[in-house]
C-alpha positions in Angstrom: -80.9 -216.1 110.4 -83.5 -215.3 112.9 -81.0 -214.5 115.7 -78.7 -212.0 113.1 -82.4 -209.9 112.4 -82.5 -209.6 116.3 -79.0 -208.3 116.3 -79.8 -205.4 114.1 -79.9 -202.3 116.0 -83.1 -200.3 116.0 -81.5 -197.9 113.5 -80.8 -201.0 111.3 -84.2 -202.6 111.7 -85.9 -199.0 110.7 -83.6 -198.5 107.5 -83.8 -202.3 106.5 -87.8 -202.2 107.1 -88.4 -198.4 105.9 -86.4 -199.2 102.1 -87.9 -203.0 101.8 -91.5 -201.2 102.4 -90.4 -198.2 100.5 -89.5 -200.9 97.4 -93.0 -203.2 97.8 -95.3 -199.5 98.1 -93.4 -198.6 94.8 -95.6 -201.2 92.9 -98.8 -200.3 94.7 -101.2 -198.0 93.4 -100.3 -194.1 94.7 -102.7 -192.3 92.6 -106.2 -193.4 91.6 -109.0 -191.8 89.9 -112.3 -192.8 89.1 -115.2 -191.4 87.4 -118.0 -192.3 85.9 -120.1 -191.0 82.5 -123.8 -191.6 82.1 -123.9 -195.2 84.0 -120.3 -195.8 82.4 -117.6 -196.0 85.0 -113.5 -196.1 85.4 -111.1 -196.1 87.6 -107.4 -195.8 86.5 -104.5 -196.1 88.7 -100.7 -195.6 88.8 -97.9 -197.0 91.1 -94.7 -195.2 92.3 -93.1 -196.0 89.0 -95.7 -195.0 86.4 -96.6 -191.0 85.0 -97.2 -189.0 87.4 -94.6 -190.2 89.4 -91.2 -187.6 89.3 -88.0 -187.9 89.2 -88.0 -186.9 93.0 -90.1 -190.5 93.7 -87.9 -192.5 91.4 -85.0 -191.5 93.5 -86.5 -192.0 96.8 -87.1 -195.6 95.7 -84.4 -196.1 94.9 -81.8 -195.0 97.8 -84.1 -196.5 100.3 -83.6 -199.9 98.2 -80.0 -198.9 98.2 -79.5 -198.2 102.1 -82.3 -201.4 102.7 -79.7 -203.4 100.7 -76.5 -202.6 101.9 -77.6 -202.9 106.1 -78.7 -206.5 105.0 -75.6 -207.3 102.9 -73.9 -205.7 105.9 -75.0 -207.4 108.5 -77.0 -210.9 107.2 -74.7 -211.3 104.7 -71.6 -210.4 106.0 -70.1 -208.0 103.2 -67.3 -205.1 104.6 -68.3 -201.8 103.5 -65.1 -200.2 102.3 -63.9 -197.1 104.2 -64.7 -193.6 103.4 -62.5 -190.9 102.7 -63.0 -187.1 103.4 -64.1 -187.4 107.0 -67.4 -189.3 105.5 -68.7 -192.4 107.2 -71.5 -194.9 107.1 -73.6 -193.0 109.7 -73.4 -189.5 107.9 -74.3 -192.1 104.4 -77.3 -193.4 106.6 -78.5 -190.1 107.9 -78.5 -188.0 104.9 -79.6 -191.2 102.8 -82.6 -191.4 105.0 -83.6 -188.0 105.0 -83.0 -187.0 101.6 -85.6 -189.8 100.9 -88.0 -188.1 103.2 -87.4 -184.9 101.5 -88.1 -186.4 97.7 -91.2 -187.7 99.0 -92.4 -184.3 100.8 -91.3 -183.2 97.0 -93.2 -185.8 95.5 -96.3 -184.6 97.8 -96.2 -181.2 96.4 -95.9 -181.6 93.3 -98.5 -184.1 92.9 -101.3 -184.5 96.0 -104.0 -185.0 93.8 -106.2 -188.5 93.9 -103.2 -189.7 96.4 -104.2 -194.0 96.7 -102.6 -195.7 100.0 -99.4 -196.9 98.2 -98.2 -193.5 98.4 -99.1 -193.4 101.9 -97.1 -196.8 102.8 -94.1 -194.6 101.0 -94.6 -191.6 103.5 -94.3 -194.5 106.3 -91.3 -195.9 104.9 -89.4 -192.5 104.1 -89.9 -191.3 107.9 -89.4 -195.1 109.0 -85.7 -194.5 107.0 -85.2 -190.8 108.0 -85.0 -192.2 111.8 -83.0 -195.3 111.1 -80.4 -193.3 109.1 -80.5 -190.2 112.2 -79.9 -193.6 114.8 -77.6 -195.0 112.9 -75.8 -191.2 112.7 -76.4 -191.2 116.2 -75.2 -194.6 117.3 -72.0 -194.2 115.3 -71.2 -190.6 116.9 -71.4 -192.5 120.2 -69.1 -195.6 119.4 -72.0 -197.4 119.4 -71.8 -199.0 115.9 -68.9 -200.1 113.5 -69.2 -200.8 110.1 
């Protein structure tokens, strides 16, 4: 097992790492407020999951659990992706996966940046972590470098 994870390319290892981080920040806190009211004091946080989360960070956790998942099935599992049709392949998938999760986070960031908790930071790591794997794996496969 040890020696597949070595094979993975460096595009592999960032989408497999950025959507398995992407999946465990999801459950940590991303906002948190606290206050307190003559001596009386709160604190109330929410994960990626929970109000105020949008629809934008839903999705973002989810295709970077969907790319995460199908690199390890791929490779550590040994599944066959099918072919595409339409001039589409794995490495475009990859690419535009991994930056359209980067762009529903920066989404999630504006709509939302106040009382941000470190979650939602780990979730910013993960969607750049897969925006580079998917533009290596794009890359790799536009060289030959790569099957799938």
């Amino acid at each position: 097992m040890q020696e597949k994870i070595m094979g993975l390319s460096l595009g592999e290892k960032l989408v497999a790492g950025g959507g398995i981080l992407m999946l465990i920040a999801s459950f940590l806190p991303w906002y948190r407020y606290s206050s307190s009211i003559e001596g009386f004091s709160f604190s109330i946080s929410r994960n990626g999951w929970q109000d105020p989360a949008t629809p934008w960070s839903l999705l973002a956790i989810l295709i970077g659990a969907v790319l995460a998942g199908s690199i390890l099935a791929m490779r550590l599992g040994n599944v066959k992706l099918p072919e595409m049709s339409g001039g589409m392949t794995w490495g475009m998938i990859y690419g535009a996966g991994g930056g359209l999760v980067a762009i529903l986070m920066l989404l999630t960031l504006v709509g939302e940046s106040s009382y941000l908790s470190f979650g939602f930071f780990l979730a910013i790591i993960a969607a750049v972590a897969l925006a580079a794997g998917g533009y290596l794996l794009y890359s790799e496969e536009k060289k030959g470098v790569v099957s799938t």
